[in-house]
C-alpha positions as CSV (number, residue, x, y, z in Angstrom):
1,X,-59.9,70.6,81.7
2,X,-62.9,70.8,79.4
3,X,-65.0,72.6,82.2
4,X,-61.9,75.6,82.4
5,X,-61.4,75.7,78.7
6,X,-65.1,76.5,79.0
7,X,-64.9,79.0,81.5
8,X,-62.1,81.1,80.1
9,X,-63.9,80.9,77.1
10,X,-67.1,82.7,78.6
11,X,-65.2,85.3,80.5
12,X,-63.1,86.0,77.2
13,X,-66.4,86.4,75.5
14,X,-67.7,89.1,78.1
15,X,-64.5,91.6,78.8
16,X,-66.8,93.0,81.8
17,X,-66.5,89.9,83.9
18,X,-69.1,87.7,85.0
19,X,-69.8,85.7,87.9
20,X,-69.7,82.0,88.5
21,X,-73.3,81.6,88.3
22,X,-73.6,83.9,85.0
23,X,-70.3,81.8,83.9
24,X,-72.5,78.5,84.6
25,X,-75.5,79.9,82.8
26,X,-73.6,81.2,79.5
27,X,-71.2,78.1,79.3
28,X,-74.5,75.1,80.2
29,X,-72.3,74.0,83.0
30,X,-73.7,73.4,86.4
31,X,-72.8,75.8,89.1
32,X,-70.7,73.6,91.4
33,X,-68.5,72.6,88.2
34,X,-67.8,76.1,87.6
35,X,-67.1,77.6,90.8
36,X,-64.3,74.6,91.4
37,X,-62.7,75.9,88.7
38,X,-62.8,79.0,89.2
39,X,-60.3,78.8,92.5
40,X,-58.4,76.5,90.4
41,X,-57.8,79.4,87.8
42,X,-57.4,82.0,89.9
43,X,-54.6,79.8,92.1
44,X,-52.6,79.5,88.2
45,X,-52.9,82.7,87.5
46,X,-55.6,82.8,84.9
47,X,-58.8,84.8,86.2
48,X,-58.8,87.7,88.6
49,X,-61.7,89.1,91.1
50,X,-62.7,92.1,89.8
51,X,-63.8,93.8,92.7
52,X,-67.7,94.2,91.8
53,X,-70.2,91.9,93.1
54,X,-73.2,91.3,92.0
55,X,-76.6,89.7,93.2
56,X,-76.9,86.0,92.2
57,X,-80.1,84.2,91.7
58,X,-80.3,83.3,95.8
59,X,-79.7,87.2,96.5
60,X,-76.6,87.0,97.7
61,X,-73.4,89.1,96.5
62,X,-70.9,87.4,94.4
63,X,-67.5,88.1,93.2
64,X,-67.2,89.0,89.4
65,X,-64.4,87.5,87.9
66,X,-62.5,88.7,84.6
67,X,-59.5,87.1,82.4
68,X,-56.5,88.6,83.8
């Protein structure tokens, strides 16, 4: 619960969305905490994908995810 409360409170922070990594970064949460989450709030209803991706730190494309 702590670890969501944190997340929600990072995305409500930046209106643009963010990734889970950028999520991770801004909230001092490890990525692997985050990005379990995230499913979980997208499943309830909470966050959304936005449709952008970005490039994470490995150079990969990821999902950014806004409050819905």
């Amino acid at each position: 619960m702590k670890h969501s409360v944190a997340i929600l409170h990072e995305l409500w922070l930046e209106w643009g969305g963010l990734t889970s990594e950028e999520v991770a970064r801004a909230a001092g949460l490890e990525h692997a905490q985050v990005w379990r989450r995230m499913s979980e709030l997208s499943r309830a209803g909470r966050i959304v994908v936005t449709g952008e991706k970005r490039k994470n730190r490995s150079g990969r494309m990821a999902q950014v995810w806004r409050l819905k």
